[in-house]
C-alpha positions in Angstrom: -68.3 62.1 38.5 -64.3 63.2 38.8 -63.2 64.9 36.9 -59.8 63.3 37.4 -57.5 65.7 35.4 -58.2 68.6 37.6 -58.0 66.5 41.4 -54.9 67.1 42.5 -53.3 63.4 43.7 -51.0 62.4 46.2 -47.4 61.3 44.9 -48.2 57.7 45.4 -52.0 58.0 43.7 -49.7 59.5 40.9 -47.2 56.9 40.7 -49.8 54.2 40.6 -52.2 55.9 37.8 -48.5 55.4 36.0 -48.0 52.6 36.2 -49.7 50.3 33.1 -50.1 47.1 35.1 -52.8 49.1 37.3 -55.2 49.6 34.4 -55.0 46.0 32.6 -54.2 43.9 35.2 -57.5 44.7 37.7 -59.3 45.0 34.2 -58.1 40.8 34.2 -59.2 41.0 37.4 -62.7 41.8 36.8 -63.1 39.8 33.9 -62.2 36.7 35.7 -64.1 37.6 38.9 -67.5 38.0 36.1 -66.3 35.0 34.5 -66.3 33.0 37.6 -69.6 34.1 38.3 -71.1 33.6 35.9 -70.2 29.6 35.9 -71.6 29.4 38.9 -75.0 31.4 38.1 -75.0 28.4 35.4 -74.2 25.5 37.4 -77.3 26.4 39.9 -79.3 26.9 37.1 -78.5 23.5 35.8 -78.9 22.3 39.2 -82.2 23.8 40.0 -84.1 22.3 36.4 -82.2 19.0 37.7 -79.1 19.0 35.0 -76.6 18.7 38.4 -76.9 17.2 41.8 -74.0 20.2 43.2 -74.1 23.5 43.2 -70.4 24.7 43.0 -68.7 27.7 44.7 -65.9 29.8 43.4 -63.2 27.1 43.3 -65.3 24.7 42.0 -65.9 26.9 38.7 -61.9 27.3 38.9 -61.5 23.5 38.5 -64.4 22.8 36.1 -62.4 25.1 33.6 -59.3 23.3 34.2 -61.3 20.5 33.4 -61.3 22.0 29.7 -59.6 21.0 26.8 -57.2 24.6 27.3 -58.2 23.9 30.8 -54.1 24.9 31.8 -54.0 27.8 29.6 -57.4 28.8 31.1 -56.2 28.5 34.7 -53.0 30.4 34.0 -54.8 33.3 32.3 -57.1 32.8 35.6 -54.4 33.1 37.8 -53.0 36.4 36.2 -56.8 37.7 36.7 -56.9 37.2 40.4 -53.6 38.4 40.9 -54.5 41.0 39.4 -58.1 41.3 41.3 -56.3 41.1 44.6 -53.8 43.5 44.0 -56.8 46.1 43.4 -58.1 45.2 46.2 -55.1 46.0 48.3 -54.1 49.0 45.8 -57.7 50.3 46.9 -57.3 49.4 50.5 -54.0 50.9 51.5 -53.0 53.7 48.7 -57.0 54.9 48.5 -56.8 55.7 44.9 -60.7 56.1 45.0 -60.4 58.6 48.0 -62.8 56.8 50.2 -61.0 58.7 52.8 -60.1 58.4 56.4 -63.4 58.8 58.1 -65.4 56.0 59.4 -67.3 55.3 56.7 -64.4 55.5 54.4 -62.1 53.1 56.5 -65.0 50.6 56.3 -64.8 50.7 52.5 -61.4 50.3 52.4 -61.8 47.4 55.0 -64.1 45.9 52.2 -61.4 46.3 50.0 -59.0 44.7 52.2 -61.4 41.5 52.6 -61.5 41.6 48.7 -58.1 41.4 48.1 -58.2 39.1 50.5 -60.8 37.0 49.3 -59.3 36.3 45.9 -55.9 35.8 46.5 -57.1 33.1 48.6 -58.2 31.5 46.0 -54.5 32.2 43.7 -52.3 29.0 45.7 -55.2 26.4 44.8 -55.3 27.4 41.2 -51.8 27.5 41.1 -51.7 23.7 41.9 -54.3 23.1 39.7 -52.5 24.4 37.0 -49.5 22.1 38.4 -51.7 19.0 38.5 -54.2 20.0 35.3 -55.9 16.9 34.6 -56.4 15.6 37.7 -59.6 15.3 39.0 -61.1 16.8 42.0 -59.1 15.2 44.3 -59.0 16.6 47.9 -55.5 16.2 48.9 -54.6 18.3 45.9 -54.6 21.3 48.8 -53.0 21.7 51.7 -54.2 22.5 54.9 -53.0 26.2 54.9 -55.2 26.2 51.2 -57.8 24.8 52.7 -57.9 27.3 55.7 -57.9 29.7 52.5 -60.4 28.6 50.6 -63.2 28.9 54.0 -62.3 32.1 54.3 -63.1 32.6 50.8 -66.4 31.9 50.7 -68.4 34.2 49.2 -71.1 34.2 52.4 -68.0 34.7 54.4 -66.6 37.7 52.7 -70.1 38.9 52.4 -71.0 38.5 55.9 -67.2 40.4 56.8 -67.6 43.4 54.5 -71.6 44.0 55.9 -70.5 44.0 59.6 -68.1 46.3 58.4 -70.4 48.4 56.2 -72.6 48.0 59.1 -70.6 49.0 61.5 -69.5 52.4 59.9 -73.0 53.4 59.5 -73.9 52.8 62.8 -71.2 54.7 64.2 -71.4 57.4 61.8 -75.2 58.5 63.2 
């Protein structure tokens, strides 16, 4: 473990471990990213004992809780959290506040942070215009093309599949 008090941190680590939005708001983050997991560890459940016909991905557990009775009050409190999520992803990414470091290995991680951030503010615009139209059913002009573009590359398999050629990549080269 770091011991954190005695690391000596670069002016922008400092400025960032400050700031009070960088401790609650990727806390958000996290809490929606379980969240969001978990309702879709439940809907294969229900689908494998037969309760569903479709599995669901990340945005379909986004627009079965705007579906709720707070559904809009749910999906803005969503929204904050992948802000929020994203953000630490870039925060980790570019400013290294976890000092992954510059070597190979290190940039990889980062990359993986990058894809991250990426990942879930892809999915910020289509909640956003849920939270515009809650209410509505699934309806699949509700996103644009752009949102749509989006929402592919924020598949989990995708972003999985990025972050282990990076991964993968780093620990071939590092041999």
């Amino acid at each position: 473990m770091v011991d954190h008090e005695a690391a000596v941190l670069s002016p922008t680590q400092e400025t960032l471990q400050r700031a009070g939005w960088v401790e609650w708001l990727p806390r958000l983050g996290y809490l929606v990213r379980g969240l969001l997991f978990a309702i879709v560890g439940i809907i294969a459940i229900d689908v494998a004992i037969g309760l569903r016909r479709q599995a669901e991905d990340l945005m379909g557990a986004i627009e079965l809780i705007g579906g709720q009775g707070l559904g809009k009050v749910l999906l803005v409190l969503m929204a904050f959290g992948l802000v929020g999520y994203s953000l630490w992803g870039f925060a980790r990414a570019i400013f290294d506040p976890l000092d992954r470091g510059t070597s190979l290995k290190g940039l990889a991680e980062r990359g993986g942070y990058l894809v991250s951030g990426l990942t879930y503010g892809a999915l910020i615009l289509p909640t956003a215009r849920l939270i515009l139209n809650a209410g509505a059913d699934r309806v699949p002009h509700l996103f644009t093309r752009f949102e749509r573009v989006l929402l592919v590359v924020s598949r989990e398999d995708f972003g999985l599949a990025l972050k282990a050629g990076l991964r993968g990549t780093a620990l071939g080269t590092s041999r």
